[in-house]
N, C-alpha and C positions, 0 to 999 in steps of 0.2 A: 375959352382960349387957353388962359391956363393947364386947364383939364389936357387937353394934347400937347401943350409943352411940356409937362410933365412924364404925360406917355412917351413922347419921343424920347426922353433923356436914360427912362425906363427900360426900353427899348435898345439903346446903347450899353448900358449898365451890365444886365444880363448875362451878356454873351460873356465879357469879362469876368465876372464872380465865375461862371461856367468853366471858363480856360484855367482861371486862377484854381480852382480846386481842385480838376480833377488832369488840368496838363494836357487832355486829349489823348493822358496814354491810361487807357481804360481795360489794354488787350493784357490778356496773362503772359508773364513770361514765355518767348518761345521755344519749342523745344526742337534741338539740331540733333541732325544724325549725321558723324563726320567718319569720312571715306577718305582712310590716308593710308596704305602700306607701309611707311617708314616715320611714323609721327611718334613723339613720349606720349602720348593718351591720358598717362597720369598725370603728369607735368600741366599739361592744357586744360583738363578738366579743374585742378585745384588755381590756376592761374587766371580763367577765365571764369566767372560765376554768376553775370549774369543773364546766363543762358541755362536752360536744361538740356541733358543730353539723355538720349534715349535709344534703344540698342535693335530699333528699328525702324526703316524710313519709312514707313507706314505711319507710324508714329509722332512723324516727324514734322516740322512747319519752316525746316530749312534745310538742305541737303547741300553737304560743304565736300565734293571734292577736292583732295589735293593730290597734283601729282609732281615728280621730283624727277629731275634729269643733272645730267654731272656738265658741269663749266670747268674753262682751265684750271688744270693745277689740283683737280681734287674737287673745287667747289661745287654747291648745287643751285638750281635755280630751281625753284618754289611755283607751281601753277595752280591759287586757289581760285574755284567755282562757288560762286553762292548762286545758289538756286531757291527763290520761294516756291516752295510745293504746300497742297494739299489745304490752301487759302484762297480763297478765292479772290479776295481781298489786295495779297501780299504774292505778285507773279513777276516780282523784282529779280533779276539774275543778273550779278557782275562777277568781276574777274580781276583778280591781281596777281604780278608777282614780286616774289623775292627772292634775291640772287645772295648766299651767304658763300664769301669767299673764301678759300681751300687755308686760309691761315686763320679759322674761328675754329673755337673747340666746341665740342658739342653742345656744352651748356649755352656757349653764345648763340649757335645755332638755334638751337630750342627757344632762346627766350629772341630772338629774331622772327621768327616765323609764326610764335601769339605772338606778339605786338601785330603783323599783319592780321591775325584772325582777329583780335577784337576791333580792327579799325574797318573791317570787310563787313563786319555783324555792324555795325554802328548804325548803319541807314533800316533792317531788319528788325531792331527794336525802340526805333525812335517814338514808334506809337504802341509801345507799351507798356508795363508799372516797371520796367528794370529802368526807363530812365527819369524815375523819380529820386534814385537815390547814384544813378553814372554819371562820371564827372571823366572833364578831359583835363590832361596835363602835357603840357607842352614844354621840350627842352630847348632853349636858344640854343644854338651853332655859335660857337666861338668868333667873335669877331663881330662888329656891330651892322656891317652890310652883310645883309644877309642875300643879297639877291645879283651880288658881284658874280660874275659869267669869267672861270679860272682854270685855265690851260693846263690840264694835269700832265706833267712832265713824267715818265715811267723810263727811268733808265736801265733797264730790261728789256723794253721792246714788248711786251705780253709774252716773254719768254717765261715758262714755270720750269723748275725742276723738283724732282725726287731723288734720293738716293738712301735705299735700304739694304740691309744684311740681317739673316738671323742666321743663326744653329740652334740645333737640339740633338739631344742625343736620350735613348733609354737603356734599359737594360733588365734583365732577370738572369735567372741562374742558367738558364741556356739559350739566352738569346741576346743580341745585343744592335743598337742602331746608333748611328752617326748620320746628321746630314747637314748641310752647308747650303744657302742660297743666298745671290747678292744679285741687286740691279738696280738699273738706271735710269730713270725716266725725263721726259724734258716732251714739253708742248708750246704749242703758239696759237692763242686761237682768237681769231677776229669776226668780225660780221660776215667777210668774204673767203679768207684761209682759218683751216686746219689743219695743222701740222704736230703727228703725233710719233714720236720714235724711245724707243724702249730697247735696254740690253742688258739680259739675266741670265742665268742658269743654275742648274742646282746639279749637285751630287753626294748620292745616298750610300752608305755601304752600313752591311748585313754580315753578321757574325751568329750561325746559329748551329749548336751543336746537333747532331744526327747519332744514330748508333754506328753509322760506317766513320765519323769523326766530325769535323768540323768544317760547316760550309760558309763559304765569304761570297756574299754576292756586291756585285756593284753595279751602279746605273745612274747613270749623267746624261745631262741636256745642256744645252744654251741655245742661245737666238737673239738676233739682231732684225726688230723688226720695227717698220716706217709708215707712215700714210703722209700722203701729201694730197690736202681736197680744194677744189674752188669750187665756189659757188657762182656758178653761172645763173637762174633764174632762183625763182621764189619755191621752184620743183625742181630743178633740173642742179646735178653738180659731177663734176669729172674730179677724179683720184687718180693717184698711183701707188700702189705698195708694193715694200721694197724689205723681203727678209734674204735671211741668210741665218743657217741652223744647221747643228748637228744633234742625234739623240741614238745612245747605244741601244734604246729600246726598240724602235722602228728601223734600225740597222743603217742610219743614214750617219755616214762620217763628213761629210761636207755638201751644202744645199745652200746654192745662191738663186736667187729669182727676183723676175720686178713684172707686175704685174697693174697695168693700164685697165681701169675701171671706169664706170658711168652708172649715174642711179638718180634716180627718177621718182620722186614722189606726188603721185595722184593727186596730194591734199597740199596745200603749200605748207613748208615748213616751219610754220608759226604755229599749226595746230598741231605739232610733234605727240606732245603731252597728252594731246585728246583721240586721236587718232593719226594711223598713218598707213600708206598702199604703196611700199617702195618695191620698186623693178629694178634690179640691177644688174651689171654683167663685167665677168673681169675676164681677162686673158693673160694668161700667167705661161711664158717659156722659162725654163729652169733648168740648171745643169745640177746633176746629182753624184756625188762618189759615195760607195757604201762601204762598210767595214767587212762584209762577207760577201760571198757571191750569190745572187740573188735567186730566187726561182726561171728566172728569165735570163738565167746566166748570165750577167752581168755585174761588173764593176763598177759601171760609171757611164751616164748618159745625157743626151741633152733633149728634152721633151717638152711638149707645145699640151698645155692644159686649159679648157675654159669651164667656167660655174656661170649659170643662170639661174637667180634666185627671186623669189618672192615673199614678202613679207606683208603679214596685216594686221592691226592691231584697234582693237575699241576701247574705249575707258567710257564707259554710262553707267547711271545709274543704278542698272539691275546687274553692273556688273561687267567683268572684262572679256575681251576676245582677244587671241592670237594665234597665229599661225602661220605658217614656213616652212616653204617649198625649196629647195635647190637640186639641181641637178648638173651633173660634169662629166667630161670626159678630156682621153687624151685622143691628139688629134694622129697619133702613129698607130693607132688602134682601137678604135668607138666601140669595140665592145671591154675595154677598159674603162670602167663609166659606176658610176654611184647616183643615189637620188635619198634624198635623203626630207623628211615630212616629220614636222613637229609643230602639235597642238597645244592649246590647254584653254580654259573655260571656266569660270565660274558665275553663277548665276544665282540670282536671288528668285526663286521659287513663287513663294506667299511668304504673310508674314511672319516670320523669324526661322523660313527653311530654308537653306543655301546649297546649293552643289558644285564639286569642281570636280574637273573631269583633265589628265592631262597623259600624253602619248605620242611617243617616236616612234619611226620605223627608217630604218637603212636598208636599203638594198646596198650591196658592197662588192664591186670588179676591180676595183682598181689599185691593188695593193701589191704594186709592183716593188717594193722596196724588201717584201719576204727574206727573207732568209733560208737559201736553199738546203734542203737534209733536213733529218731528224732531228729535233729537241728532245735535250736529256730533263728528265724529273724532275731536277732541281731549276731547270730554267723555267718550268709549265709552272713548275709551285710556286714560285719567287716570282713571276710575272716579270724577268726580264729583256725578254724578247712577245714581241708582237706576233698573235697566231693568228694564223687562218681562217678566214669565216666569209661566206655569201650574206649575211645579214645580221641585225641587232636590232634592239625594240625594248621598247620602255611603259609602260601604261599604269595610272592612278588612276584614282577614285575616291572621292570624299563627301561626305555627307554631313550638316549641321544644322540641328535644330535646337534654339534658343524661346524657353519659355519664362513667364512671371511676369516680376516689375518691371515696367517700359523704360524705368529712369537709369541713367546709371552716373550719377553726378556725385556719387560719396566716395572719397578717396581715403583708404585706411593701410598707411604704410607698414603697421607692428607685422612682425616676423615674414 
């Protein structure tokens, strides 16, 4: 009898000397491959340590995208993915975000967005040796209830504004520049409305000596431009925008318009960040006065324009897709019409070759704003007037291949 009372207590014993030594975190640190466009990498790497990083996800035991979109006023909102890959063990995938608001400096930014990653990694190394030596620290919130439910009063309304100016100017022995830009920005944006309106303009002027003497060029814009959007479903939202512009380069001296939209995303707008299939359509009437007379002999007109556009966009894994369709016309003459196709790609190959691939193509009828006559040398050299063309096109190509040590956790700031 003893003999099994003994056993039994043995039996319980065990398992605890077991837990007690070794904690159950037996696995080796894991190593993350992190997927950010606009991340400090340095910053994260020397802030975060108990983790390895590794410089490719093949390599990897945790794949962290992050992607970043802009909130009112300037701010961004933060969409981290944690993905366990290549464990068979560890097939855990969550998701947070964080929203840093348009009045943080980037430091605050940066050190907001690790606080999220090391609290996202926290479940990803719970069973392994880094939490033999990770601790949490908690800061109380001012005030002794913490859990009091408090009406935040915003005596703005979600109303944001901007207001900026710069100049510069250069100069050398025959050449000289001046330029001036000022504007204004102001938003509102809630879970149902967006409400965006902006008003700038710039003007350049050019002092450059020639052997026939001295040439002054000049060349100014503004514009007053609006969106107004509700959110009708979880897909679906209707706009209006609403500018008004002048610019001596495209020969327009006065351009009012408003222009009634609708757009439609395939994906509900929650998956923005991850992907998106937006359909949209605007119709835009607009009266024009122009500073010359156009090729179309004209001074000033009133014209019925619409665009039909397509956009698609992936953020996985092996990398991004996007692309963007539109095409327009005006409705006093459809063979006045553009279409206009812009790609790009990058793709993770095997492991550590990448490719990106990217490319526009305009077709172009619709440039009724011309400038009717010949342009003199100085106008084609200086790029002050807008030329003539049936098309435009743009095309890249890149290649990267990364070999060696998997790790890349050593951070060495000297020179």
């Amino acid at each position: 009898m003893f003999h099994r009372i003994a056993l039994f207590f043995l039996l319980l014993i065990i398992p605890q000397i077991t837990l007690a030594q070794g904690g159950g975190s037996n696995k080796p640190i894991p190593n993350v491959y992190l997927d950010c466009g606009s991340c400090d990498f340095t910053y994260i790497r020397t802030n975060v340590t108990f983790v390895n990083y590794v410089r490719d996800q093949g390599d990897a035991t945790i794949y962290l995208m992050i992607n970043d979109l802009q909130t009112a006023g300037g701010g961004r909102e933060y969409t981290l993915t944690f993905s366990g890959i290549g464990d068979t063990d560890n097939t855990r995938s969550d998701t947070l975000r964080y929203v840093s608001p348009s009045t943080d400096s980037g430091d605050e930014r940066r050190r907001g967005l690790t606080r999220y990653i090391k609290i996202g990694l926290i479940p990803f190394v719970s069973k392994t040796v880094a939490m033999e030596t990770l601790n949490v620290f908690y800061e109380e919130p001012e005030g002794n209830d913490l859990y009091v439910e408090e009406t935040v009063e915003d005596p703005w309304n979600n109303w944001v504004f901007d207001v900026n100016a710069r100049t510069w100017m250069s100069g050398e022995k025959t050449e000289k520049e001046f330029s001036f830009f000022g504007g204004l920005f102001a938003e509102r944006i809630t879970s149902v409305w967006k409400i965006r309106m902006r008003v700038r303009g710039e003007t350049e002027r050019n002092w450059i000596e020639l052997s026939e003497g001295t040439t002054i060029s000049n060349r100014s814009w503004g514009e007053y431009w609006g969106l107004y959007a509700y959110s009708l479903t979880d897909h679906l939202s209707a706009g209006l925008f609403t500018k008004t512009d002048f610019s001596t380069y495209n020969n327009i001296a006065f351009n009012i318009e408003a222009s009634p939209a609708i757009e439609y995303n395939i994906f509900p707008y929650t998956e923005y960040s991850e992907r998106r299939f937006l359909v949209s359509y605007r119709l835009t009437p607009s009266f024009r006065n122009y500073f010359d007379v156009t090729i179309f002999d004209k001074t000033e007109e009133l014209v019925l324009h619409q665009v039909l556009s397509v956009e698609v966009r992936y953020d996985r894994r092996w990398g991004r897709f996007t692309s963007n369709l539109s095409g327009s016309h005006f409705f006093h003459d459809t063979a006045l019409n553009r279409l206009n196709f812009n790609t790009s790609l990058d793709v993770r190959i095997v492991r550590g070759l990448s490719v990106s691939f990217s490319g526009r193509y305009s077709l172009i009828n619709d440039q009724i704003a011309l400038k009717k006559g010949d342009f003199s040398d100085e106008e084609i050299l200086l790029g002050l007037q807008q030329q003539a063309t049936s098309y435009s096109y743009g095309l890249s190509f890149g290649l990267s291949y990364t070999f060696g040590s998997i790790y890349n956790n050593i951070v060495n700031p000297r020179f």
